[in-house]
C-alpha positions in Angstrom: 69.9 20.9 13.5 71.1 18.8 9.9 74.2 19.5 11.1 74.5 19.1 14.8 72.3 15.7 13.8 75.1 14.4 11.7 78.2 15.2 13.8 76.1 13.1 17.0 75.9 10.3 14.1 79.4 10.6 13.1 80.2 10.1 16.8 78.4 7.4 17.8 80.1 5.7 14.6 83.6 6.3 16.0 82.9 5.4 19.6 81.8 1.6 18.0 84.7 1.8 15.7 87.1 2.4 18.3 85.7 -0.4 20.5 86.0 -3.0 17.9 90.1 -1.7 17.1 90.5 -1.7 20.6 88.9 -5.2 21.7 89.7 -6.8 18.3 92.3 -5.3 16.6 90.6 -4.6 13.6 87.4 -2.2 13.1 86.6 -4.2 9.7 83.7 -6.0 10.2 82.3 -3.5 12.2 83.2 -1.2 9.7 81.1 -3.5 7.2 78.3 -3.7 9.4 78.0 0.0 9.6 77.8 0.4 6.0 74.9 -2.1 5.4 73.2 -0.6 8.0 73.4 3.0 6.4 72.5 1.6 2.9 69.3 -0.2 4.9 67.7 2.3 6.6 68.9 5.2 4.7 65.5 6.6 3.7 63.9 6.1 7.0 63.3 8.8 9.8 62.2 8.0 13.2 59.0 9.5 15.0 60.8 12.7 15.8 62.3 13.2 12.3 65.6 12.1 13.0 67.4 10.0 10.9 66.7 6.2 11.5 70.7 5.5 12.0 70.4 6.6 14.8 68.6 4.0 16.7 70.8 0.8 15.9 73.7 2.5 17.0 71.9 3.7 20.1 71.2 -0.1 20.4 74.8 -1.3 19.7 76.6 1.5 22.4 74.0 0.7 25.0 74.1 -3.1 24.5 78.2 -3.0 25.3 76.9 -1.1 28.4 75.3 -3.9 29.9 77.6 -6.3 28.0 81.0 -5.1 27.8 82.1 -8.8 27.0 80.5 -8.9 24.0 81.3 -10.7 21.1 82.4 -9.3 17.4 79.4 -11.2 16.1 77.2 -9.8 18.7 78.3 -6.1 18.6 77.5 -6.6 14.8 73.7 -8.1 15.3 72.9 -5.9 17.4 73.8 -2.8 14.9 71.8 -4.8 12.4 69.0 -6.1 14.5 66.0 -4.4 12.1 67.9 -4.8 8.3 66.3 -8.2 7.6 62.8 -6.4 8.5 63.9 -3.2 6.6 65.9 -3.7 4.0 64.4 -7.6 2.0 67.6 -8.1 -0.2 69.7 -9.0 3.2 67.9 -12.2 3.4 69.2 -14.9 6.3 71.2 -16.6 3.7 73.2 -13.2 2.7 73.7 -12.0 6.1 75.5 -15.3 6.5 77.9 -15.4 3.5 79.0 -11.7 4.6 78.8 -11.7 8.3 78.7 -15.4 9.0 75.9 -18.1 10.8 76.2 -16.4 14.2 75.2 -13.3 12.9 72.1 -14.3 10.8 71.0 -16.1 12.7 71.1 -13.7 15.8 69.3 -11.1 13.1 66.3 -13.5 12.2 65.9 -14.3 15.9 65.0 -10.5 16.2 63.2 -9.8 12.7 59.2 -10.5 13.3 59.0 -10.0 9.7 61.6 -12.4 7.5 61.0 -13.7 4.0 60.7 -17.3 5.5 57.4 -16.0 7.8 55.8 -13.6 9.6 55.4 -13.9 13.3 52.1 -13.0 15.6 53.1 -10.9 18.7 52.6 -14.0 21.0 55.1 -15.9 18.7 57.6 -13.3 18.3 57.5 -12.5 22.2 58.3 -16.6 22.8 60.8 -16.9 20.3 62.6 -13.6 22.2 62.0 -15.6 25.6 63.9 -18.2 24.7 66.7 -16.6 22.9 70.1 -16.7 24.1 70.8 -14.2 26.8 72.5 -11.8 24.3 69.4 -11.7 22.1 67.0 -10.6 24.9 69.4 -8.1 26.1 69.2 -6.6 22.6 66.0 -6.7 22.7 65.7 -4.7 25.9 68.2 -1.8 25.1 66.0 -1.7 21.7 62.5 -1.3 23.5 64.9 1.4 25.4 65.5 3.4 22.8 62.3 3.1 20.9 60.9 4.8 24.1 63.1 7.4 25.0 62.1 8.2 21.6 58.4 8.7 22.0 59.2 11.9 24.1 59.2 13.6 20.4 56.7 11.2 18.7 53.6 13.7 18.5 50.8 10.6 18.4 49.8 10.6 21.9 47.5 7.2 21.7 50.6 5.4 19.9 52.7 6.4 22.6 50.1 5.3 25.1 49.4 2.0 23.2 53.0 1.3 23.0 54.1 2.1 26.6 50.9 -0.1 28.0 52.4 -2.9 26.0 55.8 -2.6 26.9 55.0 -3.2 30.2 53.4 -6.1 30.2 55.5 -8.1 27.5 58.9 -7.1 28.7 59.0 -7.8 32.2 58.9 -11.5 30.7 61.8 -10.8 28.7 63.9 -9.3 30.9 63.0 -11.8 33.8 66.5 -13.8 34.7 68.4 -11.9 32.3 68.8 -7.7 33.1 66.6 -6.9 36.0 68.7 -3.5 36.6 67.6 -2.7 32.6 64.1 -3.4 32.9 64.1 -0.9 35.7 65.8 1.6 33.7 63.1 0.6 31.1 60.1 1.0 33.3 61.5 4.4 35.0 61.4 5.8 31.4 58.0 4.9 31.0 56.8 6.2 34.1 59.2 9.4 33.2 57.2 9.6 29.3 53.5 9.6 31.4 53.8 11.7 33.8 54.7 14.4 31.1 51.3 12.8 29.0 49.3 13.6 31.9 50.9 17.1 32.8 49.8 17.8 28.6 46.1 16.4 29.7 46.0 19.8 32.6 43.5 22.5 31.5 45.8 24.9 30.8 43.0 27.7 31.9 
């Protein structure tokens, strides 16, 4: 499983890498992106065990799927949408000298928790809303992947909890910017509790 694990990693790595030589010329800031966000997140494991990795680059393939026009600076936020939350010494201000403005600032826009403030949910959901288009569509292929995970998280009222909140919050978000992803979104919900209530049958 360690194995086959690492190989999918290794793949989704080359697959961004070969996008950025191919739209850019150069794979370098990409390439720099990638390692920050290994160093970040390396001692962190998602509900099912699996290395945490793997979600920001789920994030960044499936945010050039809906936005194959992205920018470098883009591409490069949304890989490292959760290392200001995750990983303190990349504050705003170092993200920026490395990666430029466009980037930190794109990263703070998406971190709830930054060394400058820590946001309610009502705050954090209208500073989303009225993000640039880019941001919210981050934001959407990230709720995306955070529940196509739940199928292996084994906390049945977090899953619940999270999947009742996710409707309600994100139909704002995605309202005038991906209509065709918040479908996606919702069909995986509907997908995730259909197989929570087939777990509630009596088995006898």
């Amino acid at each position: 499983m360690r194995s086959e694990c690492g190989a999918y990693i290794q793949s989704l790595k080359h697959t961004l890498l070969a996008h950025a030589r191919y739209r850019w010329s150069s794979d370098q800031l990409l390439n720099a992106a990638l390692e920050v966000a290994e160093a970040a997140h390396r001692h962190q494991r998602r509900d099912g065990g699996e290395p945490y990795i793997i979600h920001p680059l789920r994030v960044a393939l499936n945010f050039l799927l809906v936005h194959p026009h992205a920018t470098e600076a883009m591409l490069v936020v949304a890989l490292l949408h959760d290392v200001m939350e995750d990983a303190h010494e990349w504050t705003r201000q170092r993200l920026a000298a490395v990666f430029g403005t466009e980037v930190a600032d794109g990263v703070e826009r998406l971190s709830k928790v930054t060394h400058e403030r820590e946001l309610s949910a009502e705050e954090y959901k209208r500073l989303i809303i009225n993000s640039p288009h880019f941001i919210r569509l981050i934001k959407l292929c990230d709720r995306l992947d955070n529940i196509i995970s739940l199928r292996h998280c084994p906390d049945e009222v977090k899953v619940r909890r999270y999947l009742n909140k996710t409707e309600a919050y994100y139909r704002e978000i995605a309202r005038d910017c991906d209509e065709d992803l918040l479908r996606v979104i919702l069909e995986e919900i509907e997908i995730i509790k259909k197989e929570l209530a087939k777990s509630e049958k009596p088995t006898g």
